[in-house]
N, C-alpha and C positions, 0 to 999 in steps of 0.2 A: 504493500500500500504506500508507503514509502519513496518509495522508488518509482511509483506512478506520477505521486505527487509533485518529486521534483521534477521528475521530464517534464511534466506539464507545464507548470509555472515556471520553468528556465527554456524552454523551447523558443524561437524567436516567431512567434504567430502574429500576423499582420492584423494591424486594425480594422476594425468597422468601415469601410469608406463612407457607407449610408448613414451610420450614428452622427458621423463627423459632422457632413454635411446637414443635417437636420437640426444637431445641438447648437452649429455655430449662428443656422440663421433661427435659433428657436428665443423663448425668454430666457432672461438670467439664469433661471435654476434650472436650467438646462445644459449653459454653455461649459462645465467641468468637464462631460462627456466627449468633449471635444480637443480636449487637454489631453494628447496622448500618453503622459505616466498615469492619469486617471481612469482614463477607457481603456488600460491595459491589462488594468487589474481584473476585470470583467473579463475580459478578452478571455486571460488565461485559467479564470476561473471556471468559467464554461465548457473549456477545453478540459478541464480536470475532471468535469462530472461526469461527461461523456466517456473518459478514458476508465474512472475509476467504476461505475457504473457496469461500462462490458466487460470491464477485467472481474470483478466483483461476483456480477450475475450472471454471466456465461452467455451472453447473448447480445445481438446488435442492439445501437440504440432504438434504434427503426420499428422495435418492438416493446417498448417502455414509455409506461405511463409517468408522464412528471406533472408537479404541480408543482407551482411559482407560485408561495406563500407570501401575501402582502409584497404584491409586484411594481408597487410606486409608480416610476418613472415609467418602467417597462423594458430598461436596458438589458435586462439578463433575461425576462421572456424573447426579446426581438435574438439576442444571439443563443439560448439553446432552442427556439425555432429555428433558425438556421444550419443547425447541427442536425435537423431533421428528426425527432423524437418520435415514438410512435402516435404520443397525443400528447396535445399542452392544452393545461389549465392554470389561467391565469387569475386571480384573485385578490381581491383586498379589502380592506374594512368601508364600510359604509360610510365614510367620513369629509368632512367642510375640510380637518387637517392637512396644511400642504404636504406632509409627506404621505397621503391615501392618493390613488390614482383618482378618487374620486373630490379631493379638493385641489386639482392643479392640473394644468393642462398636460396632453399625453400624446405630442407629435409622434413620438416613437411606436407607441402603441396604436393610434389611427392611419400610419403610415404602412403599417406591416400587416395589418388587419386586425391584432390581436384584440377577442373580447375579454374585459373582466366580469366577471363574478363575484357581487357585491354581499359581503358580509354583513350579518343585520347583530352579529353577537361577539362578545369582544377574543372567546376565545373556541366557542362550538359552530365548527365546520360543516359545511352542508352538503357531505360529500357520504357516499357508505363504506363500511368495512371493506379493509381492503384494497380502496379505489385503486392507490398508484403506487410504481414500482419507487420512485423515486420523489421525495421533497425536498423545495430549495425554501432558505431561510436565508435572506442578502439584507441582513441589517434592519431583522425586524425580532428574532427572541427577543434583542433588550429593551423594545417598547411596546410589549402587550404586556395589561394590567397583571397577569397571571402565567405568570412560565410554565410552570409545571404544569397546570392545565394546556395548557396551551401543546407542550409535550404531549400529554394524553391523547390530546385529540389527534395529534399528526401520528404517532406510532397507532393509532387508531385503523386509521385511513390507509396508511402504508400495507404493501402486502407482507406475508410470511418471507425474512430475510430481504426484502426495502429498506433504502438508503435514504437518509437524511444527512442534509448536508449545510451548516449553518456556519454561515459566512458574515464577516466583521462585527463579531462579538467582542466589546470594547473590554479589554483588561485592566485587572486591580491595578494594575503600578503603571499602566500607560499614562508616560510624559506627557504628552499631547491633552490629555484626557484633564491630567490634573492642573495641566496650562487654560483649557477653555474653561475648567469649575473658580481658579482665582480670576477670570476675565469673567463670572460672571453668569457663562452659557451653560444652562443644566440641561441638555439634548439628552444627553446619557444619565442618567441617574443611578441606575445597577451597572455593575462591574462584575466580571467574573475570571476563573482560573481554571484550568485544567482536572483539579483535583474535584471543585464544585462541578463543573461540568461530568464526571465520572458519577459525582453523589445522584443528582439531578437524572440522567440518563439511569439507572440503576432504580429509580422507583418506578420509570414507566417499561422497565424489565426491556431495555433498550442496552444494545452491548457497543462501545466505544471502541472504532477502529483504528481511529487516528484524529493527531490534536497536536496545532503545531500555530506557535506564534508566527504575527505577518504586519511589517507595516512600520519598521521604524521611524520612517520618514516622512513626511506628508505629501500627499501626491496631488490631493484637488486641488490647490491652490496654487503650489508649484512646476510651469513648466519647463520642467529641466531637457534641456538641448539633448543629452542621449540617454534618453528617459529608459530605453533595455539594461545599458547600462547602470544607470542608480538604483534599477528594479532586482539586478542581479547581484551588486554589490549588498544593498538592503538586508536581500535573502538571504546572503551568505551569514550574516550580521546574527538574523535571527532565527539563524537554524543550527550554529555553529557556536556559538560566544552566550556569555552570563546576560549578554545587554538583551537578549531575547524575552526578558519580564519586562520591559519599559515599554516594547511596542505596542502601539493602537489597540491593534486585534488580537485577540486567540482566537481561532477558529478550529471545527472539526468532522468526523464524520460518525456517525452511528447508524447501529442496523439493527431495524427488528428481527428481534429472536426468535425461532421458530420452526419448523422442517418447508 
């Protein structure tokens, strides 16, 4: 698992050209996407689901069910559609909040055709046992009201040995994190660690495949000139070295248990 993870994330996979293009001419909270160390990180995380996903399950993507949990923008529905899934569903809370696809415009998402599926409840999904092989979580466990529920329901919905895959999970010791709480910005209010994330995973009988710090550096805001480059360097940082507790993210994969 390991070893899928770093091919994927160090592999040199080219950008979105159509994100670019739409972020640059879209509103403000859109134009990061167009920041190529920003839209890289998606890029390569996409690529990671797919890879670990058929390594994993034994089967092409072409035949798996995913669901994009609390899909915002629609950046990461628009690129694992285009990885060709067997079926996407895209979703998110019923909400005025700009970061719900339903309080904030969604070029990416009307451009591609992708519909949402609006949530009326903060943490029960309206989906049945079972539904899909695969769930994405891209920077939404740490702002539903109720995690662990919120876990229940996804290992719910996932099938026997389904992958969940939860991505930019802000950490306890993240520098950055504790720079925007003295400036003020509470976006993130829970924090978490690898050890928590085993506890958590562990009451919804959910088994933990891999967890690995990402993000020492800031990427939306900075466009750095060989952005593969500081992405690589980054990773080295925090796959290799103690300074791997400061970064942004932990993030990781889990799988329900079962035959």
């Amino acid at each position: 698992m390991t070893a899928i993870r770093r091919q994927a994330f160090t592999h040199s996979w080219p950008l979105d050209d159509q994100m670019t293009a739409i972020c640059t001419s879209s509103t403000a909270e859109h134009k990061f996407l167009a920041n190529p160390a920003a839209q890289y990180l998606y890029v390569y995380l996409s690529r990671f689901v797919k890879a670990c996903s058929e390594h994993t399950l034994g089967r092409p993507f072409s035949e798996m069910d995913v669901l994009d949990w609390g899909c915002g923008k629609g950046q990461v529905s628009k690129l694992v559609q285009d990885l060709g899934p067997g079926s996407l569903e895209s979703c998110d809370l019923l909400d005025d909040r700009a970061d719900s696809a339903f309080g904030q415009k969604t070029p990416l998402l009307d451009a591609c055709g992708i519909s949402v599926t609006p949530l009326k409840h903060d943490y029960v999904l309206p989906y049945p046992d079972g539904a899909f092989d695969v769930v994405l979580s891209v920077g939404v466990l740490e702002h539903v009201p109720n995690d662990r529920a919120s876990l229940a329901e996804i290992n719910r919905v996932l099938k026997h040995g389904g992958l969940f895959f939860c991505f930019f999970l802000p950490t306890d010791m993240s520098w950055t994190q504790k720079l925007a709480h003295m400036r003020g910005d509470f976006y993130h209010d829970r924090f978490y660690n690898v050890r928590l994330i085993q506890q958590m995973l562990a009451e919804v009988d959910m088994k933990l495949l891999d967890a690995w710090y990402r993000q020492l550096l800031p990427k939306n805001t900075i466009r750095y000139p060989f952005f593969r480059l500081i992405e690589r360097l980054d990773q080295a940082v925090t796959e290799y070295t103690p300074l791997r507790v400061f970064a942004t993210n932990v993030e990781f994969v889990g799988q329900k248990q079962g035959g």
